[in-house]
C-alpha positions as CSV (number, residue, x, y, z in Angstrom):
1,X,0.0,0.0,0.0
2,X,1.0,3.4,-0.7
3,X,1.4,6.4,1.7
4,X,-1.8,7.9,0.6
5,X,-3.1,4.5,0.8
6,X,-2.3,4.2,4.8
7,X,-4.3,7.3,5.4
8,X,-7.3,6.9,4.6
9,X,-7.8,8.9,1.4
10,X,-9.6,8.1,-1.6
11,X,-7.3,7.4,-4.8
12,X,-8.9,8.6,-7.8
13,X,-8.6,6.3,-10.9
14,X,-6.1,6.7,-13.0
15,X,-6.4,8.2,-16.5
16,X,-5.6,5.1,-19.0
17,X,-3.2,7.0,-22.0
18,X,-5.4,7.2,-25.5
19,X,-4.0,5.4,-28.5
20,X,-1.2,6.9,-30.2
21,X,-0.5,9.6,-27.2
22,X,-4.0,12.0,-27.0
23,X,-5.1,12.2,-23.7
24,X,-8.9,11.0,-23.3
25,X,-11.6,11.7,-20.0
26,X,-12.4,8.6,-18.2
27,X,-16.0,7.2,-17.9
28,X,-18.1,9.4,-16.3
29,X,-16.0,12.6,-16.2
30,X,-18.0,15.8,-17.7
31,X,-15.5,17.6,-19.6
32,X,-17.1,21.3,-20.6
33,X,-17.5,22.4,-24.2
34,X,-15.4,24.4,-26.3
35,X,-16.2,28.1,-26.2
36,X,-14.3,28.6,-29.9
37,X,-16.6,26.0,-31.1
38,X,-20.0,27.6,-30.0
39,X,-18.6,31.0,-31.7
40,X,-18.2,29.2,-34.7
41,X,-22.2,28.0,-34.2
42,X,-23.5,31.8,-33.4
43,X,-21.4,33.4,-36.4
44,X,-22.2,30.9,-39.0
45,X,-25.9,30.9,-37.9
46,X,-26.2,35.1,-37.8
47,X,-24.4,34.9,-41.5
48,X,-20.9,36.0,-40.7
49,X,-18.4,34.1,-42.7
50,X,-15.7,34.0,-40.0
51,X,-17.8,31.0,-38.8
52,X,-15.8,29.2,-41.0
53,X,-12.3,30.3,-39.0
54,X,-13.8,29.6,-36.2
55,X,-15.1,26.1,-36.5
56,X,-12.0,24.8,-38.0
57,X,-10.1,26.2,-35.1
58,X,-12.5,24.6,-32.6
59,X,-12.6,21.3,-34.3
60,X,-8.0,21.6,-33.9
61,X,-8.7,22.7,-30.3
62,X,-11.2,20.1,-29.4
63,X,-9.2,17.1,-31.2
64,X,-6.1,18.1,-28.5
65,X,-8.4,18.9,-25.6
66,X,-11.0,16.4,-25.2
67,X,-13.5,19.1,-25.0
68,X,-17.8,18.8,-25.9
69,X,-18.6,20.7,-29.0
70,X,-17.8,19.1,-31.9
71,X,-21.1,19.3,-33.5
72,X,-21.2,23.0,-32.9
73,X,-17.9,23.6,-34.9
74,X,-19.0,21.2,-37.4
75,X,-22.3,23.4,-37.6
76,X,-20.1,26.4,-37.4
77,X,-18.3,25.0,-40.5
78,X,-21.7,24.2,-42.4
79,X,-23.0,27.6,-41.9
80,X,-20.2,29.2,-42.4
81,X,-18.9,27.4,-46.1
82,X,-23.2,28.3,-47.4
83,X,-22.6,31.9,-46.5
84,X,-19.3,32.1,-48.6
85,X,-20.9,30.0,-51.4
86,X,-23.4,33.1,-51.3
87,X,-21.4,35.7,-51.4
88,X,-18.9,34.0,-54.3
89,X,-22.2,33.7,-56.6
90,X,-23.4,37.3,-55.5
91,X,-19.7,38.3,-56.8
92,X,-19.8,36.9,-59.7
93,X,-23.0,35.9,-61.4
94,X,-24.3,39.2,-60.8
95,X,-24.0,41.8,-64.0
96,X,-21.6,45.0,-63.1
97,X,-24.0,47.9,-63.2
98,X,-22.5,51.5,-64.2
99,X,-23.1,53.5,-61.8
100,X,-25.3,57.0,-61.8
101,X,-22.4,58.7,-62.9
102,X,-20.3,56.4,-65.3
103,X,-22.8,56.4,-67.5
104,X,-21.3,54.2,-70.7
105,X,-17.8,53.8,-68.9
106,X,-19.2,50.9,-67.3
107,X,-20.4,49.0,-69.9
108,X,-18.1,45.5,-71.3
109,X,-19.0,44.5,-74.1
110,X,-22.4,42.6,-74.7
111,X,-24.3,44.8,-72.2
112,X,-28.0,45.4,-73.2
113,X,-28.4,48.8,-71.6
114,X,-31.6,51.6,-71.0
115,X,-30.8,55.2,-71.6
116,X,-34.0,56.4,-70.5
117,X,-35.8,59.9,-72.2
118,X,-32.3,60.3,-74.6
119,X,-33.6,60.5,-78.2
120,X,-32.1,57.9,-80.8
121,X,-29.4,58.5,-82.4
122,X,-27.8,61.4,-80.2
123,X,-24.0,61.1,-80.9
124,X,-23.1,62.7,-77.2
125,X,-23.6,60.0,-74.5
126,X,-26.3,59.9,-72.3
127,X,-25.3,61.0,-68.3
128,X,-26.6,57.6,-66.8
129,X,-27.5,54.3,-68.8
130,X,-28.9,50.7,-66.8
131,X,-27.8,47.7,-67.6
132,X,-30.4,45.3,-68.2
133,X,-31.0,41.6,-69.3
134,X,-30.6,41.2,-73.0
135,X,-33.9,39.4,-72.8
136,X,-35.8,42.1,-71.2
137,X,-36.5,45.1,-73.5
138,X,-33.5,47.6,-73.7
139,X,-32.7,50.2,-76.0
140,X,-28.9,49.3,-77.0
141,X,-26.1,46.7,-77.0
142,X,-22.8,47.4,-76.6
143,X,-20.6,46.2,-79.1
144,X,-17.4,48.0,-78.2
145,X,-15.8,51.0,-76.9
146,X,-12.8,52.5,-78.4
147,X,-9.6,55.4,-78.4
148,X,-11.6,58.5,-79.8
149,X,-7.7,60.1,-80.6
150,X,-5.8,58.6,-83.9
151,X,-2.8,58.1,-83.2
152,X,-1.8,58.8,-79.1
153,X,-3.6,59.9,-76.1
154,X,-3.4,63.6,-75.1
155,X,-3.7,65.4,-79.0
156,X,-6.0,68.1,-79.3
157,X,-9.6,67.8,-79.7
158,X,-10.4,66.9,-83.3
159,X,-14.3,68.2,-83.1
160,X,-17.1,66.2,-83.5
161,X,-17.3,65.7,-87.3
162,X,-13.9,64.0,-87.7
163,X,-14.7,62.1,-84.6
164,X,-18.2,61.1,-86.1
165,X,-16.1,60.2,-89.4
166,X,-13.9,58.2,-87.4
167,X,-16.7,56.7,-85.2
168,X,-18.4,55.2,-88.5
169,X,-15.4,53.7,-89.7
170,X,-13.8,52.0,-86.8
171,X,-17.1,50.8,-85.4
172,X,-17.9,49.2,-88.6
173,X,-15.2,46.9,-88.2
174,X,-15.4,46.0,-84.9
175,X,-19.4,45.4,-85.8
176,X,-18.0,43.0,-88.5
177,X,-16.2,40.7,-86.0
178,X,-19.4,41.3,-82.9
179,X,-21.9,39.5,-85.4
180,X,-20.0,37.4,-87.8
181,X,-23.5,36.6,-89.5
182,X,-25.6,40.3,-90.3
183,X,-28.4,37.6,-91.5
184,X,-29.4,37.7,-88.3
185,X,-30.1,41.2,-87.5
186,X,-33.8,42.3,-87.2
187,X,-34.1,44.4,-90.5
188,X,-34.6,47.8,-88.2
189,X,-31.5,47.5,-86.2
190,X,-28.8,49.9,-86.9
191,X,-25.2,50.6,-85.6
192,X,-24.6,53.3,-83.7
193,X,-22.2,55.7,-82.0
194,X,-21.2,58.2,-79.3
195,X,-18.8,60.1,-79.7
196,X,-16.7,62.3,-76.6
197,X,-17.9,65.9,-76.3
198,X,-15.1,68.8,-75.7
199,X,-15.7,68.8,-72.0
200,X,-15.9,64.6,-71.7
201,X,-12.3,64.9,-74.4
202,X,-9.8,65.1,-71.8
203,X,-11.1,62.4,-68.8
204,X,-12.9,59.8,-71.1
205,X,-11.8,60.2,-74.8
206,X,-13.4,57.2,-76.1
207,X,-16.3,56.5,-79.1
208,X,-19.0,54.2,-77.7
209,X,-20.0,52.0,-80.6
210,X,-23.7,50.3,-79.8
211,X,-26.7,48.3,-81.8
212,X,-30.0,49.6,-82.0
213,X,-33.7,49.3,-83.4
214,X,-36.5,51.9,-83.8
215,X,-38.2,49.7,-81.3
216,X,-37.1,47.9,-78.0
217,X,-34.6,45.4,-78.2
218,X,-35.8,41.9,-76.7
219,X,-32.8,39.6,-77.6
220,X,-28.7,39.6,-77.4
221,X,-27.8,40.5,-81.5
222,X,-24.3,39.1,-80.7
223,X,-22.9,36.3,-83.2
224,X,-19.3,35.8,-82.7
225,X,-17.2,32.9,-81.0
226,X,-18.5,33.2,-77.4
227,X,-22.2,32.4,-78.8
228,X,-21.9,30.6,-82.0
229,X,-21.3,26.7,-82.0
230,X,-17.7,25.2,-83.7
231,X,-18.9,24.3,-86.8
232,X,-21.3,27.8,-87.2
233,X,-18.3,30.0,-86.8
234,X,-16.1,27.7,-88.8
235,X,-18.8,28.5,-91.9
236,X,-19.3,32.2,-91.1
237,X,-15.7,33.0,-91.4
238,X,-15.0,30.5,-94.7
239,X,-17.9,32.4,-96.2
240,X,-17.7,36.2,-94.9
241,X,-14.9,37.6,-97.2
242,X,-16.5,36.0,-100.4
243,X,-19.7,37.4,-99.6
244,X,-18.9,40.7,-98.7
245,X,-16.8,40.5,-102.1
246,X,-20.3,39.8,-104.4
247,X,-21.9,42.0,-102.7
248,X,-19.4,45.3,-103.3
249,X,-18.6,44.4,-106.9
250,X,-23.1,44.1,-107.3
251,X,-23.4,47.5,-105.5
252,X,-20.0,49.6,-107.4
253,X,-19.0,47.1,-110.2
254,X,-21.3,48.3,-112.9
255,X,-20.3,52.1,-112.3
256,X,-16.6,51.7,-111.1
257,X,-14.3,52.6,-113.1
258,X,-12.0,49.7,-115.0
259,X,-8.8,49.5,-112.6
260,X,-11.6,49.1,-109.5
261,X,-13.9,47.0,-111.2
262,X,-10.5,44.5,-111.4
263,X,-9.5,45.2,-107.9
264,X,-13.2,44.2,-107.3
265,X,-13.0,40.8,-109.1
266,X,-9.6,40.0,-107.9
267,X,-10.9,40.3,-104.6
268,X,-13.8,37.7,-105.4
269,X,-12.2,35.5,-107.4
270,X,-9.2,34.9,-104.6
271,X,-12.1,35.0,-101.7
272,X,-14.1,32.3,-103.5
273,X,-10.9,30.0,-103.8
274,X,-10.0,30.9,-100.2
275,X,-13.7,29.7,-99.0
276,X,-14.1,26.3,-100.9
277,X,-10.3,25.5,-99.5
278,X,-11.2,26.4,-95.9
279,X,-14.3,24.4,-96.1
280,X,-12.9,21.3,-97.4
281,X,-10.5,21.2,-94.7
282,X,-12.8,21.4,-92.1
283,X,-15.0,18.4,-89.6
284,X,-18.7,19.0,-90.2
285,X,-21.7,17.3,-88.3
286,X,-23.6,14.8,-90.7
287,X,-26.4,16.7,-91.8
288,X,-24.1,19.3,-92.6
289,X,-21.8,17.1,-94.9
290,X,-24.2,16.7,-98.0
291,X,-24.7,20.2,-98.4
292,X,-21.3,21.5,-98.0
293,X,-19.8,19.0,-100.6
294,X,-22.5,20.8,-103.2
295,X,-21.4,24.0,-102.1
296,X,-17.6,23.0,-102.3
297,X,-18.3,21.9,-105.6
298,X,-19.9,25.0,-107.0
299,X,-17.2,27.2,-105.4
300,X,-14.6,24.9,-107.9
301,X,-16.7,25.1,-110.4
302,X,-17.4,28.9,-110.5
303,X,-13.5,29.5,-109.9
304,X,-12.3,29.3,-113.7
305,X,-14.8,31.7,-114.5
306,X,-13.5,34.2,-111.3
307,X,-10.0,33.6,-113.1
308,X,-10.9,34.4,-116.7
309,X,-12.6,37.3,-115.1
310,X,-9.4,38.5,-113.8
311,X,-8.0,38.2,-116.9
312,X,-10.7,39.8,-119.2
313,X,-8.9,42.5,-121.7
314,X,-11.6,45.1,-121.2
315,X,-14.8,45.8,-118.8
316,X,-17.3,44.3,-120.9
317,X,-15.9,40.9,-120.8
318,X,-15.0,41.1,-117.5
319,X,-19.0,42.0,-116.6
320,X,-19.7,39.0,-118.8
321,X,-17.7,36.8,-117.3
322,X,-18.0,37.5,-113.6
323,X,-21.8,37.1,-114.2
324,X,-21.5,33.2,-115.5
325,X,-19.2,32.9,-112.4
326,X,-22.8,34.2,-110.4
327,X,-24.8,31.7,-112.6
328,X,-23.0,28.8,-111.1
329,X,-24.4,30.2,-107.6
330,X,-27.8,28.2,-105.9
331,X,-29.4,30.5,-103.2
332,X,-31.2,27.4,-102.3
333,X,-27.7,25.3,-101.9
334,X,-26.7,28.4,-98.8
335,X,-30.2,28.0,-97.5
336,X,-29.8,24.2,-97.1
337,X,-26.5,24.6,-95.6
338,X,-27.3,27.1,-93.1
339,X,-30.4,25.0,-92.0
340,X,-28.2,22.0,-91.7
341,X,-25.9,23.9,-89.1
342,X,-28.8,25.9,-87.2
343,X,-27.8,29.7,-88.8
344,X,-30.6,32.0,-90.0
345,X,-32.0,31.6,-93.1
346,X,-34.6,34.7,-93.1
347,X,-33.3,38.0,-92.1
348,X,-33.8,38.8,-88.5
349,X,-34.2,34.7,-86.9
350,X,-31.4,34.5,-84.7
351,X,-29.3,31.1,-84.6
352,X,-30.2,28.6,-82.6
């Protein structure tokens, strides 16, 4: 017997050791819970997200002490994790909205904005604009916003004609690559502009190139490679520069004078051999295949007329022989093809 034993006092059990080292209660004793832990519970529950701090430090703590409270922390932890989820969609699935004085500086391109009482077709932009869903009604889509200056920040005020001038020209283009097919405009839609004003020249000197109709937008208009499948912008681009060829050389050729009229046929005749190659060497979905091997096959076929055009003496034969390179064309063959890969085929149906 022991020392303690001779006198008379009770020996408490001893504490048996825990596997691998961690010290554990014995039966019976009531070890208290972990305040960190119950912090965690109360900040996850009320929404804060340091609920989630918390309950992984309780669930450390508790793991070395012993301590009650493991269900709070893991609550703590629940809570906690849901309100971050939250806030991480609120942050980003939620559009950027200008605000009431940015006006157009805080549009990105492909926002469907409101302007409001501002007439259409005012070149100076309007004070404040809303962002709204494309698919709600909306007076404008941004399709880009670019340098108003030509060659460097900080020259002198050009006025508004040469910036209008400017305007119409570079917004062109970059409406060319924001919808690849114009088939699919609604017939009353129009690009626009705005254009900096003297005062507006030196903080934000910057065109603001937009689409609009003469009645409320309902739809996005955009057609380029973040909406369009593979295989439709794969077609769009084989086909653009051969059709906007035809369609010059129909609108000037007749009336141009000889050295344009052959820049003119040049153009189509090396556009129409550039768009059978590129879609020959391109992977098309099966109901696609049929009509692109007719349409591959009148682009061959039409080319040693383009080339004889090239080569015509004077205008008359080259008129003559650039329109048997057109009689090879089938408008039915494009409509087929465009059908088979879900593109418009009246103007204004958007692709689906």
């Amino acid at each position: 017997m022991t020392a303690d034993d001779r006198s008379g006092r009770p020996v408490p059990p001893a504490v048996p050791e825990a596997a691998g080292g961690d010290w554990e209660p014995w039966e019976g004793h009531q070890t208290r819970t972990n305040r960190t832990a119950v912090a965690a519970f109360v900040c996850g529950l009320l929404g804060g997200l340091l609920g989630l701090v918390l309950g992984l430090v309780a669930l450390v703590q508790i793991r070395r002490s012993g301590q009650r409270g493991r269900g709070f922390a893991v609550a703590g932890l629940v809570f906690g994790g849901v309100w971050a989820l939250v806030v991480a969609l609120l942050v980003i699935g939620l559009p950027s909205r200008p605000g009431p004085n940015e006006g157009v500086r805080g549009l990105r391109v492909g926002d469907c904005f409101r302007v409001g009482d501002v007439a259409p077709g005012t070149r100076t932009a309007p004070d404040e604009v809303t962002t709204v869903p494309c698919t709600e009604p909306h007076d404008g889509e941004l399709v880009d916003r670019l340098p108003g200056y030509e060659r460097y920040a900080g020259e002198a005020y050009p006025g508004s004609a040469a910036l209008s001038a400017r305007a119409e020209t570079e917004c062109r283009r970059q409406q060319r690559n924001y919808v690849l097919d114009p088939l699919s405009l609604p017939t009353d839609v129009r690009l626009r502009w705005y254009v900096p004003s003297r005062v507006e020249w030196d903080t934000d000197p910057r065109i603001t190139c937009y689409l609009a109709g003469t009645q409320p937008l309902t739809r996005p208009l955009r057609q380029d490679a973040t909406v369009l499948r593979p295989e439709q912008l794969t077609y769009l681009t084989a086909v653009r520069e051969f059709t906007e060829a035809r369609a010059a050389l129909a609108a000037q050729g007749p009336t141009a004078p000889p050295a344009e009229l052959r820049g003119m046929v040049e153009r189509a005749a090396s556009a129409n051999a550039s768009m059978w190659l590129a879609l020959s060497g391109a992977t098309w979905p099966a109901q696609a295949r049929e009509p692109i091997e007719k349409l591959i096959a009148e682009a061959q076929g039409a080319a040693v007329s383009w080339r004889d055009a090239e080569k015509a003496p004077d205008r008359e034969q080259m008129l003559r022989l650039v329109a048997q390179a057109e009689q090879r064309r089938d408008p039915q063959l494009d409509l087929a093809v465009r059908r088979a890969l879900g593109l418009s085929t009246t103007q204004g149906d958007p692709a689906r």
